[in-house]
Biopython code that builds the backbone (N, CA, C, O; Angstrom):
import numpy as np
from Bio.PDB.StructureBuilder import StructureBuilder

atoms = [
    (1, "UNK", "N", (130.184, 78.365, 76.430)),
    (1, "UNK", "CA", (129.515, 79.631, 76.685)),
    (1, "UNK", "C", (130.581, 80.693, 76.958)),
    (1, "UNK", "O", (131.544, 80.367, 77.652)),
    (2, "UNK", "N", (130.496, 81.884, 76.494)),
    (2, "UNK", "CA", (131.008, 83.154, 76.170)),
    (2, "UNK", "C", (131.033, 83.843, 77.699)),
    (2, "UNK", "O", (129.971, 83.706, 78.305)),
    (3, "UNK", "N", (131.930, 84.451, 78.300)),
    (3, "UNK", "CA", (131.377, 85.385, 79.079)),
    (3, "UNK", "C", (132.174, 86.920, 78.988)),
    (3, "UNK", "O", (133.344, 87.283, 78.864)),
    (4, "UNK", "N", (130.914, 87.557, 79.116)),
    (4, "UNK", "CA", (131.034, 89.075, 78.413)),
    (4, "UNK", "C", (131.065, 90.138, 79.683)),
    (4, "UNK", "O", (129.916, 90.352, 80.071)),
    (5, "UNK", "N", (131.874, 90.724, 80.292)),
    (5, "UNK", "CA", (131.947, 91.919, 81.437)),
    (5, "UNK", "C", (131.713, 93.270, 80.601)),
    (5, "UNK", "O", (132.163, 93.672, 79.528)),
    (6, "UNK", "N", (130.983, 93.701, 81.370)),
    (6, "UNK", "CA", (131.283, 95.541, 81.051)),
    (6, "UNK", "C", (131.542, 96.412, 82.615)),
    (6, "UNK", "O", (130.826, 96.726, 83.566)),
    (7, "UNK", "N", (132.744, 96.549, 82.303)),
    (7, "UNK", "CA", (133.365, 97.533, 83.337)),
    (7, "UNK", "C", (133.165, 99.230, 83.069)),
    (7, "UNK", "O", (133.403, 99.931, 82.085)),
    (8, "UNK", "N", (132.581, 99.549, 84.507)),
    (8, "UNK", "CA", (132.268, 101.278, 84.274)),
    (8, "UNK", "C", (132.682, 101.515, 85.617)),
    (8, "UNK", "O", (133.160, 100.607, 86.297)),
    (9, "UNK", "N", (132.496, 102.947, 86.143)),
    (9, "UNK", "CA", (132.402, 103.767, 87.055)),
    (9, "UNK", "C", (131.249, 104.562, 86.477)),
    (9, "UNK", "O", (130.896, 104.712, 85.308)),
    (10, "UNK", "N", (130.677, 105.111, 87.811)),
    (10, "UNK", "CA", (129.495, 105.821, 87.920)),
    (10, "UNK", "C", (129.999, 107.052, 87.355)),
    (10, "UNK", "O", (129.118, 107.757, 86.864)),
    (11, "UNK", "N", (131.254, 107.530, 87.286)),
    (11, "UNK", "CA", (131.062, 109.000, 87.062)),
    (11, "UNK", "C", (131.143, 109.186, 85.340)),
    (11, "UNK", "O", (131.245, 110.351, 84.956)),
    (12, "UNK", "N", (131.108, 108.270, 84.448)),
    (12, "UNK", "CA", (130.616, 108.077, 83.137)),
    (12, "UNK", "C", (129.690, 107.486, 82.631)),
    (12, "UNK", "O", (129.829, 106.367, 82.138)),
    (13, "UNK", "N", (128.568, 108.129, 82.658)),
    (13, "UNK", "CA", (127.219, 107.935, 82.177)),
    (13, "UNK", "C", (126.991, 107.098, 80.965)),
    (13, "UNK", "O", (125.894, 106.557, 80.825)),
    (14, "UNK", "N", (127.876, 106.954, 80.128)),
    (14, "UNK", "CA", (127.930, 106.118, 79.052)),
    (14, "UNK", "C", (127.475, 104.904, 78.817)),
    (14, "UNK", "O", (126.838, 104.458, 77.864)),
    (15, "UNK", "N", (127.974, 104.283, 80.049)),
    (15, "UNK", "CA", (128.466, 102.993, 80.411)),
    (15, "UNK", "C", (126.236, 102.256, 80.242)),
    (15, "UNK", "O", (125.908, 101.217, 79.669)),
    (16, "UNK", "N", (125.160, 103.354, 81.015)),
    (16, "UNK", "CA", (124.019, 102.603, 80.490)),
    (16, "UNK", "C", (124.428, 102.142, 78.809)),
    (16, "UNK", "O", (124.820, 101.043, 78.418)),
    (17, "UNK", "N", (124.174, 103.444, 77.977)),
    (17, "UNK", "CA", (123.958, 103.186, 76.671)),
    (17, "UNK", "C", (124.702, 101.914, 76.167)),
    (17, "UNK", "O", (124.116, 101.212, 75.343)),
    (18, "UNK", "N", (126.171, 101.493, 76.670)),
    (18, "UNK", "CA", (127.069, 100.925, 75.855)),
    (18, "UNK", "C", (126.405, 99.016, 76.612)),
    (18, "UNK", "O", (126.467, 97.887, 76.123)),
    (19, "UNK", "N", (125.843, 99.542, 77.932)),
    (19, "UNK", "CA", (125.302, 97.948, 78.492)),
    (19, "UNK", "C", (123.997, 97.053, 77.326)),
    (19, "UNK", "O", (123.872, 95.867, 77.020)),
    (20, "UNK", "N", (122.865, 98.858, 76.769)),
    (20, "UNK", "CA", (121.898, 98.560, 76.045)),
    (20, "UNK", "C", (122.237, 97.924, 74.723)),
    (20, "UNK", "O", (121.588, 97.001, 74.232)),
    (21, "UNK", "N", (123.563, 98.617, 74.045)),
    (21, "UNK", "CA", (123.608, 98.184, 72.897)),
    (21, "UNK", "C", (124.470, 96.711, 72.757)),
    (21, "UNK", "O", (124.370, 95.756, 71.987)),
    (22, "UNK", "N", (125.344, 97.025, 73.879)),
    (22, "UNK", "CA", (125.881, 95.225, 73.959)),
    (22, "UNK", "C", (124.520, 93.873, 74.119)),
    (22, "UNK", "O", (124.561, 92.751, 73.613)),
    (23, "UNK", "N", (123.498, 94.416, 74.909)),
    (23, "UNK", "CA", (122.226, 93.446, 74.929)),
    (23, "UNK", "C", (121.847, 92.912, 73.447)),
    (23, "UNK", "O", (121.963, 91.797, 72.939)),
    (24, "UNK", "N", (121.288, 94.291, 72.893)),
    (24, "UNK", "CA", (121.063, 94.369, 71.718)),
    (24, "UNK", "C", (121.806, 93.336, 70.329)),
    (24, "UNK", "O", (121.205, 92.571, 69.575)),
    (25, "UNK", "N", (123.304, 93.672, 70.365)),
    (25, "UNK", "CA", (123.971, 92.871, 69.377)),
    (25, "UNK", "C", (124.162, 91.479, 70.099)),
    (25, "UNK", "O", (124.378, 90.631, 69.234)),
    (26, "UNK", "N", (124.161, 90.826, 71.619)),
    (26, "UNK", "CA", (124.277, 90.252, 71.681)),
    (26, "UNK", "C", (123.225, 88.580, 71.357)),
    (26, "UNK", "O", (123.495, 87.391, 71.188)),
    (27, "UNK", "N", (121.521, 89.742, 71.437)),
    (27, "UNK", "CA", (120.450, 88.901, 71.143)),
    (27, "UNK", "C", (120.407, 88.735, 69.598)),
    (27, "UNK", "O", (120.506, 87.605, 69.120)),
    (28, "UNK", "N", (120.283, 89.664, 68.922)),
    (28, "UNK", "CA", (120.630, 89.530, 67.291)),
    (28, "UNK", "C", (121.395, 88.950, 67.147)),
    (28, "UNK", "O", (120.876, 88.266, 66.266)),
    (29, "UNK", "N", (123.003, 88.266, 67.331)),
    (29, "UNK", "CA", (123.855, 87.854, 67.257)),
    (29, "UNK", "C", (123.635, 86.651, 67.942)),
    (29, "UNK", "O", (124.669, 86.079, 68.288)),
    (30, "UNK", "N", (122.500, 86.068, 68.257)),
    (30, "UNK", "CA", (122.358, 84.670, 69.188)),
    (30, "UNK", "C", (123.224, 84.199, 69.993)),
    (30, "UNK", "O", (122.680, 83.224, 70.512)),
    (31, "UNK", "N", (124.552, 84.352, 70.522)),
    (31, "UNK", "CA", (125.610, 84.005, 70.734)),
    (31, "UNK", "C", (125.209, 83.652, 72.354)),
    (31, "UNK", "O", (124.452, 84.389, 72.987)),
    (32, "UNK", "N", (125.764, 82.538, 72.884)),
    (32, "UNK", "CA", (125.332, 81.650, 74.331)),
    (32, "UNK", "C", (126.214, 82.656, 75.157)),
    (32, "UNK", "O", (127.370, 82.752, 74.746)),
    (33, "UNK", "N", (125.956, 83.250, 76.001)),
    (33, "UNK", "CA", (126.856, 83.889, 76.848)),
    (33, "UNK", "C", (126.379, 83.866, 78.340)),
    (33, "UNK", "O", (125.243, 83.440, 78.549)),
    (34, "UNK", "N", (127.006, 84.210, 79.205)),
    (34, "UNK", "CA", (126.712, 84.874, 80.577)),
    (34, "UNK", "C", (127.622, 86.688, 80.425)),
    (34, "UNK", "O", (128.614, 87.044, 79.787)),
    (35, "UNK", "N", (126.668, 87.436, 81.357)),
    (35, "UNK", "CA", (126.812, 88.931, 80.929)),
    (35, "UNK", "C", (126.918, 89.327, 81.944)),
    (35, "UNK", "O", (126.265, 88.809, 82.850)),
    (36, "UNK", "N", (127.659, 90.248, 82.158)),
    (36, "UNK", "CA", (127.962, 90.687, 83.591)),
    (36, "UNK", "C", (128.277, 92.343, 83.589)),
    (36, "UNK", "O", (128.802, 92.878, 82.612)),
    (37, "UNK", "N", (127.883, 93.110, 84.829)),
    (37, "UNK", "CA", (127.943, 94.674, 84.735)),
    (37, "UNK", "C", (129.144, 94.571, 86.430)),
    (37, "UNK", "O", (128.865, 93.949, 87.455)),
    (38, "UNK", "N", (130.271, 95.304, 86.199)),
    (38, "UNK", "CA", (130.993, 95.299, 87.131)),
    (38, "UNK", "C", (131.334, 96.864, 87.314)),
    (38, "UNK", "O", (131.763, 97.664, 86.483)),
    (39, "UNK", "N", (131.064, 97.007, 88.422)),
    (39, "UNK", "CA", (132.021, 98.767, 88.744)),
    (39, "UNK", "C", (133.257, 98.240, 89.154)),
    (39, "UNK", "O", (133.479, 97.303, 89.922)),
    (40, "UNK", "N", (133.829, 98.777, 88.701)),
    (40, "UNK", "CA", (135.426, 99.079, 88.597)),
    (40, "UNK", "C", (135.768, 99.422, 90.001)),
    (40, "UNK", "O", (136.800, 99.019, 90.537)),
    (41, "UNK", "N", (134.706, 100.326, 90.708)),
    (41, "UNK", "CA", (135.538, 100.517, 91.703)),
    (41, "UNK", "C", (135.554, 99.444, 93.152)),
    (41, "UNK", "O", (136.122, 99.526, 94.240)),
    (42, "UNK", "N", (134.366, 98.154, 92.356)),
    (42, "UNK", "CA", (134.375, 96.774, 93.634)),
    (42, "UNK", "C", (135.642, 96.163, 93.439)),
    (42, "UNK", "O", (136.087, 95.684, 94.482)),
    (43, "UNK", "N", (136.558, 95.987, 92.180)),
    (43, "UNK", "CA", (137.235, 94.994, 91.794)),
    (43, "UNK", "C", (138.607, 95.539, 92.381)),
    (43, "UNK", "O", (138.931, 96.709, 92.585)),
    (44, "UNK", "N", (139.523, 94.046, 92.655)),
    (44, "UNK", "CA", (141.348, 94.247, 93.111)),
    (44, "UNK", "C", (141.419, 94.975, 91.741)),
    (44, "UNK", "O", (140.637, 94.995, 90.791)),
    (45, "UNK", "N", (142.721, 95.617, 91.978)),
    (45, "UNK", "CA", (143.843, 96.004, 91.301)),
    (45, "UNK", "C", (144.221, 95.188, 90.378)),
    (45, "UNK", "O", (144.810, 95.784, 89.476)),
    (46, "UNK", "N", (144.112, 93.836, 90.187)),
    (46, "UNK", "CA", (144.478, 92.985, 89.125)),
    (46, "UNK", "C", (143.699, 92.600, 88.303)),
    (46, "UNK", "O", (143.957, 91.807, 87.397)),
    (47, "UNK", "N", (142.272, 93.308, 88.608)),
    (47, "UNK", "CA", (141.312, 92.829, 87.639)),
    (47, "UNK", "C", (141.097, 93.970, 86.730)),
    (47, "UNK", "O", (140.260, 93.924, 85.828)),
    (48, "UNK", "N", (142.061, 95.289, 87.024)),
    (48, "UNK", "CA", (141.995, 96.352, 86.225)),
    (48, "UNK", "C", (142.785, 96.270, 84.875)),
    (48, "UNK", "O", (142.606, 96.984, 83.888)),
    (49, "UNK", "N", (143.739, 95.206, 85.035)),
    (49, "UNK", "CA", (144.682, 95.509, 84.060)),
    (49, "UNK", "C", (143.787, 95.123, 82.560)),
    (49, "UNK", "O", (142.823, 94.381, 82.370)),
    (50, "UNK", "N", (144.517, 95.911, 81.719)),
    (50, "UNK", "CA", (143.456, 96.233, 80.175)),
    (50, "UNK", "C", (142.434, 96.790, 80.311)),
    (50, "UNK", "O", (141.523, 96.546, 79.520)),
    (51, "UNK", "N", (142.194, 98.032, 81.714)),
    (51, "UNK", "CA", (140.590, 98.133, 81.484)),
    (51, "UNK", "C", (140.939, 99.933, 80.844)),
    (51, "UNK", "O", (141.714, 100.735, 81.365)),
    (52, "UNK", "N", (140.179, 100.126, 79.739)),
    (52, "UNK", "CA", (140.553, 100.890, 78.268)),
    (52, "UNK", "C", (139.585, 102.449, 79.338)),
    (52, "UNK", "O", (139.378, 103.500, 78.730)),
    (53, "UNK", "N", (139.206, 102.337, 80.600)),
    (53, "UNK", "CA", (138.599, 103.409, 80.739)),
    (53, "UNK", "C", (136.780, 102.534, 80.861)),
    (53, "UNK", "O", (136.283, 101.450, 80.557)),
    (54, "UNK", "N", (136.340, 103.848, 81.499)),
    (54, "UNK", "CA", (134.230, 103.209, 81.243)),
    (54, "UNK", "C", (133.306, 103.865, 80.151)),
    (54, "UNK", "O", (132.885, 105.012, 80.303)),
    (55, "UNK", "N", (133.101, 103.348, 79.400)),
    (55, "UNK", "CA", (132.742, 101.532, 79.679)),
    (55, "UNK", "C", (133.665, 100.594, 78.612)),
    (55, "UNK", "O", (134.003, 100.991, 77.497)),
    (56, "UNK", "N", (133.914, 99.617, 79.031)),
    (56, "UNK", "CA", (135.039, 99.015, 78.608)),
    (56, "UNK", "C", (134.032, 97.237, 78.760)),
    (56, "UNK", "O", (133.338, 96.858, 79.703)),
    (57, "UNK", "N", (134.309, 96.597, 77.600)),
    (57, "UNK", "CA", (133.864, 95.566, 77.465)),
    (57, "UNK", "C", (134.553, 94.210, 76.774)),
    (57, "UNK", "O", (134.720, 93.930, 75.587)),
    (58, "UNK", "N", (134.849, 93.563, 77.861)),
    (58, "UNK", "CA", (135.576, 92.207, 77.756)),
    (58, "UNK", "C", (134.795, 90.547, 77.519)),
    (58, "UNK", "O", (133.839, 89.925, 77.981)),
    (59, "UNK", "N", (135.582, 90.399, 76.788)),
    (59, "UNK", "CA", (135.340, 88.806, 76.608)),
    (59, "UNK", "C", (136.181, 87.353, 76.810)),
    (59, "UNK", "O", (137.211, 86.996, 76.238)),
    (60, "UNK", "N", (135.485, 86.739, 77.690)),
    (60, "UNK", "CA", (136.524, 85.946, 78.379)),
    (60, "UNK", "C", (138.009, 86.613, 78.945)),
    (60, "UNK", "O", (139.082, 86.017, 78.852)),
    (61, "UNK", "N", (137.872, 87.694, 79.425)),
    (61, "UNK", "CA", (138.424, 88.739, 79.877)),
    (61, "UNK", "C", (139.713, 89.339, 79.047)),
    (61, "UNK", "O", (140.700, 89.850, 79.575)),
    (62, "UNK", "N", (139.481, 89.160, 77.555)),
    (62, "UNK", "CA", (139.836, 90.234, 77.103)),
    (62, "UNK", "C", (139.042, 91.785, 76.128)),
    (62, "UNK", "O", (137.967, 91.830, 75.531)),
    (63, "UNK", "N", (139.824, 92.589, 76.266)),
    (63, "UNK", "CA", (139.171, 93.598, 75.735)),
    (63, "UNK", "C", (138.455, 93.497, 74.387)),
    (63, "UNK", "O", (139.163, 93.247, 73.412)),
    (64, "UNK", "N", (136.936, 93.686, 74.182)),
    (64, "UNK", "CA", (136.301, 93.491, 72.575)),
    (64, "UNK", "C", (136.878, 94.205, 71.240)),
    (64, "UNK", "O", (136.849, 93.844, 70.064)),
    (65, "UNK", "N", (137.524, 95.589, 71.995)),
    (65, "UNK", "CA", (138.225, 96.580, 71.104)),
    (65, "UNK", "C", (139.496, 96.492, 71.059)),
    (65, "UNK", "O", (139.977, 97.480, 70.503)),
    (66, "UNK", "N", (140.665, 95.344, 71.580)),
    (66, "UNK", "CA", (141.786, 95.294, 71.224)),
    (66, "UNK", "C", (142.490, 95.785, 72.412)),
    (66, "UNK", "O", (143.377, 94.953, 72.604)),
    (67, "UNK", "N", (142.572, 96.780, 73.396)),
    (67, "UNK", "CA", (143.260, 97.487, 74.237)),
    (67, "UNK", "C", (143.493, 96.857, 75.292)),
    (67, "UNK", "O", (142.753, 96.568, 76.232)),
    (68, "UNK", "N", (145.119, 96.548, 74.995)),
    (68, "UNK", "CA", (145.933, 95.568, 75.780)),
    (68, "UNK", "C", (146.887, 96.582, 76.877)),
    (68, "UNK", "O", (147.643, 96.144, 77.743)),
    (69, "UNK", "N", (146.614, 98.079, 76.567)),
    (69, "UNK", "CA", (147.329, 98.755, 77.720)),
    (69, "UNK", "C", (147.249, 98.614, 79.476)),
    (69, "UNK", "O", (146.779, 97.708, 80.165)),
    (70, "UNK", "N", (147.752, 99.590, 79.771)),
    (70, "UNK", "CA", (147.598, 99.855, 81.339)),
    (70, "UNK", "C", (146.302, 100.263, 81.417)),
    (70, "UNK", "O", (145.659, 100.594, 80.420)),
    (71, "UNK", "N", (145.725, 100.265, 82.898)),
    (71, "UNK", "CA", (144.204, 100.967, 83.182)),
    (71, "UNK", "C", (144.040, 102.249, 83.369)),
    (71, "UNK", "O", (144.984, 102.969, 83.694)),
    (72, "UNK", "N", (142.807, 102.702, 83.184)),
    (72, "UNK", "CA", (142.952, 104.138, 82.236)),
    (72, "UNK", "C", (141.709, 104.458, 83.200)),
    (72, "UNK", "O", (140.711, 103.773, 82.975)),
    (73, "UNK", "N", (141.624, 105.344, 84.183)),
    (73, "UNK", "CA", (140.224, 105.673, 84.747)),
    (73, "UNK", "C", (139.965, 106.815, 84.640)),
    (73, "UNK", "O", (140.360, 107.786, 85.284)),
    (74, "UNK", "N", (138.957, 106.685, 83.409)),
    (74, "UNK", "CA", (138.720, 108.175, 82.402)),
    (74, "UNK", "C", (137.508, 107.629, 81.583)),
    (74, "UNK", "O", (137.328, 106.411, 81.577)),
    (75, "UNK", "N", (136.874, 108.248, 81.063)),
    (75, "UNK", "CA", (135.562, 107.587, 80.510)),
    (75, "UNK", "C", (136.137, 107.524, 78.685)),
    (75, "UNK", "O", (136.437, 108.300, 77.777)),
    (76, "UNK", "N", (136.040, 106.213, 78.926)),
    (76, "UNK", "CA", (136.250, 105.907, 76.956)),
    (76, "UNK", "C", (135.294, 106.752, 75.739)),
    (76, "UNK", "O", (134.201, 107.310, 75.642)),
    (77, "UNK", "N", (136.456, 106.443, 74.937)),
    (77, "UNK", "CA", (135.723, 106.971, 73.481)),
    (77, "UNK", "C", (135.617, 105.469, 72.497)),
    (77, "UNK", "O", (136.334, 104.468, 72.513)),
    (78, "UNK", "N", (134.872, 105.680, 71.986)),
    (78, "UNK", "CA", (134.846, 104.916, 70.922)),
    (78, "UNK", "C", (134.973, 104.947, 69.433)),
    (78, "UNK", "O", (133.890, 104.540, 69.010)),
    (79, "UNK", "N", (135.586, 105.166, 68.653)),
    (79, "UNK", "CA", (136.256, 105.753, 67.296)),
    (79, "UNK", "C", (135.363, 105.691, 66.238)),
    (79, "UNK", "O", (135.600, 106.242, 65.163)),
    (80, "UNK", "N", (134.278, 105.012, 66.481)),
    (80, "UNK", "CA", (133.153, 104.620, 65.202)),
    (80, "UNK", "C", (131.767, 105.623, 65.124)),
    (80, "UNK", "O", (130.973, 105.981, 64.254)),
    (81, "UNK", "N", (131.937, 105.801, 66.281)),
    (81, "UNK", "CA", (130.652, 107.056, 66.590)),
    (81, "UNK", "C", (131.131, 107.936, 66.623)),
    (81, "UNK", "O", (130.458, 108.716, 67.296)),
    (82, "UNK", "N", (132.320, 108.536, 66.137)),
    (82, "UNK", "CA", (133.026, 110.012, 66.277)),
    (82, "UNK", "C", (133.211, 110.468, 67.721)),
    (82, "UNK", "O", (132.801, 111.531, 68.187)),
    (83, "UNK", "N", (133.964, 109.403, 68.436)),
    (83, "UNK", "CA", (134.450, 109.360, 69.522)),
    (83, "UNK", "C", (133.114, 109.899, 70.495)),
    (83, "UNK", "O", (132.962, 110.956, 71.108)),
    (84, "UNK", "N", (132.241, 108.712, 70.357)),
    (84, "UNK", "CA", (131.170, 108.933, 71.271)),
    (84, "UNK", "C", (131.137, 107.909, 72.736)),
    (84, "UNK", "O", (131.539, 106.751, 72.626)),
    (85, "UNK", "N", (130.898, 108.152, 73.381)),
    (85, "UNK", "CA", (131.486, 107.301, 74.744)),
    (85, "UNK", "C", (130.581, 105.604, 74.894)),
    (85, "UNK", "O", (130.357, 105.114, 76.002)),
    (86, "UNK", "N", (130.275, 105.093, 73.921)),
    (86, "UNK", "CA", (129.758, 103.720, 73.730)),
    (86, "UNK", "C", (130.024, 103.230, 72.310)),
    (86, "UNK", "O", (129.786, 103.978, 71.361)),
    (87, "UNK", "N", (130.468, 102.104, 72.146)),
    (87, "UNK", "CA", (130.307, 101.399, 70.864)),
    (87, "UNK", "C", (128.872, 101.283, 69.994)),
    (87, "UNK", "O", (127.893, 101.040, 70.700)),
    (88, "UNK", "N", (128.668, 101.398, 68.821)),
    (88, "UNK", "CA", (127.409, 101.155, 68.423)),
    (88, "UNK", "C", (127.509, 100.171, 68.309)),
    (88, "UNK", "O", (128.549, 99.531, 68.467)),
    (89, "UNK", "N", (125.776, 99.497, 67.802)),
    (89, "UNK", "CA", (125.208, 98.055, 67.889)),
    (89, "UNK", "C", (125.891, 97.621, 66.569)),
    (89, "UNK", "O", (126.356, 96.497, 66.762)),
    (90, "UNK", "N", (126.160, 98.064, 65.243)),
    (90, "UNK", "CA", (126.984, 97.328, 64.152)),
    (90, "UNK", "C", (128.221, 96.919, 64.649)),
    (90, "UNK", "O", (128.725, 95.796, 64.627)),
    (91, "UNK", "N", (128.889, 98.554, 65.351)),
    (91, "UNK", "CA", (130.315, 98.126, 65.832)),
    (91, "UNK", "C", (130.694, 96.981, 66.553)),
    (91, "UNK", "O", (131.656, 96.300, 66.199)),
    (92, "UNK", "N", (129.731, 96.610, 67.940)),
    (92, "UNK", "CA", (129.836, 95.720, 68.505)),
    (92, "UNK", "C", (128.844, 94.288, 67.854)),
    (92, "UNK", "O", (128.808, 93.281, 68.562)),
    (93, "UNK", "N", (128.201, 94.290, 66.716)),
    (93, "UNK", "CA", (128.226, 93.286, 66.197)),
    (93, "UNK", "C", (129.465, 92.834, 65.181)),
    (93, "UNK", "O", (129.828, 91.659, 65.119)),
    (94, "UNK", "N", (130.020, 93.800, 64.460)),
    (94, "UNK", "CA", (131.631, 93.186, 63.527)),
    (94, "UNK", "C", (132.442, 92.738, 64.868)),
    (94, "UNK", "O", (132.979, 91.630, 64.873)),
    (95, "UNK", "N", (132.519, 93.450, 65.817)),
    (95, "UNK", "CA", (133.226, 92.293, 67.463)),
    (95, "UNK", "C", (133.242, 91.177, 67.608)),
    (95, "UNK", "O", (134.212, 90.420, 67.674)),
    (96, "UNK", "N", (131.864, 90.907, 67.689)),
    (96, "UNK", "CA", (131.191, 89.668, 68.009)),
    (96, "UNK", "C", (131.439, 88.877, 67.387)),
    (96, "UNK", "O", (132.089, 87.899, 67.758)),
    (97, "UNK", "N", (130.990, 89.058, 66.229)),
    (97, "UNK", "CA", (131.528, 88.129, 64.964)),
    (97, "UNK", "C", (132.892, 88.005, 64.712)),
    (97, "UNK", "O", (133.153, 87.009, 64.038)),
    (98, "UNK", "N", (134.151, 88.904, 65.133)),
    (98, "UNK", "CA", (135.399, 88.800, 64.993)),
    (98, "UNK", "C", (135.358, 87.471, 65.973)),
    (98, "UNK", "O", (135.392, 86.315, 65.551)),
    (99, "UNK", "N", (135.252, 87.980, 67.814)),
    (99, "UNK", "CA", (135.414, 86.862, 68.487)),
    (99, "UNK", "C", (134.794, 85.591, 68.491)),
    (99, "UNK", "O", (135.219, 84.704, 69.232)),
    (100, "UNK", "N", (133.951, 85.438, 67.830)),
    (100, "UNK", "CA", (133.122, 83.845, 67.782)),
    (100, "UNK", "C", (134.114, 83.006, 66.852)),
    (100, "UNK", "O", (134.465, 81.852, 67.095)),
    (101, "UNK", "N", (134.655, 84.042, 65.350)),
    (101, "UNK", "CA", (135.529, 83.427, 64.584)),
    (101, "UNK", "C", (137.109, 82.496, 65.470)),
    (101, "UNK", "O", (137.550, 81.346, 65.478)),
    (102, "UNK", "N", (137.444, 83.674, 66.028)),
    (102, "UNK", "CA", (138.884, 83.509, 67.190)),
    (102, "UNK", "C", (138.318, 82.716, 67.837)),
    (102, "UNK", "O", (139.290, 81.961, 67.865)),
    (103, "UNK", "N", (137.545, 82.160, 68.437)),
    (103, "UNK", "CA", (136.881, 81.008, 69.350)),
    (103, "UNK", "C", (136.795, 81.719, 70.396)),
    (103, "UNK", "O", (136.320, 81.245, 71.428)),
]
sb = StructureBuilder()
sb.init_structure("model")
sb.init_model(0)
sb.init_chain("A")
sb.init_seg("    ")
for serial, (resi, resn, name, xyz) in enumerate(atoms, 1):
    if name == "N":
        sb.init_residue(resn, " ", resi, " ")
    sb.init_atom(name, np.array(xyz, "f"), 0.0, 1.0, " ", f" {name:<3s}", serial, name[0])
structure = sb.get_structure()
C-alpha cells in the first residue's frame, strides 16, 4: 500500500481543490493507498525538506512532481493548468501511473 501526503498551509486556498482532485485520480486510478492532509505548519523542520510550497503532494514521501529542492513556503504553481495553484485530475493521473510503474 501507497501512502500519499498533501502538504498545505492555510494561507493558500488551493490546497482544497488540489486534495479534491488527488481523491478523484486516486479512485479512478484504483490504486491501494492510505491519504493523508498535513499542515505544514504541525510538522519538524525535517519533514519540510522537498516541500515544493502548498499544496505539495508526496508519495511514500517523495514529491509526485519531481521537486527535490529546499522548502519553499509560498503557494505552488502547477505548469499544466497555466500555472494554476493545483494539479489537474489527468495531470495527477500521468503521476500516478508514472509512480505505480517506479514501484
Amino acid at each position: 500500500m501507497r501512502t500519499f501526503e498533501l502538504l498545505y498551509f492555510d494561507g493558500c486556498p488551493s490546497w482544497a481543490h488540489a486534495w479534491a482532485a488527488l481523491g478523484q485520480a486516486l479512485a479512478e486510478s484504483r490504486i491501494d493507498a492510505t491519504v493523508r492532509l498535513r499542515d505544514v505548519a504541525d510538522l519538524p523542520p525535517e519533514d519540510l525538506t522537498g516541500f515544493a510550497g502548498s499544496p505539495t503532494i508526496r508519495v511514500d514521501g517523495v514529491d509526485l512532481f519531481g521537486y527535490t529542492g529546499p522548502a519553499v513556503m509560498a503557494c505552488r504553481r502547477y505548469g499544466d493548468m497555466r500555472a494554476q495553484g493545483w494539479p489537474s485530475v489527468e495531470a495527477l493521473r500521468a503521476r500516478l501511473a508514472d509512480s505505480e510503474r517506479a514501484g
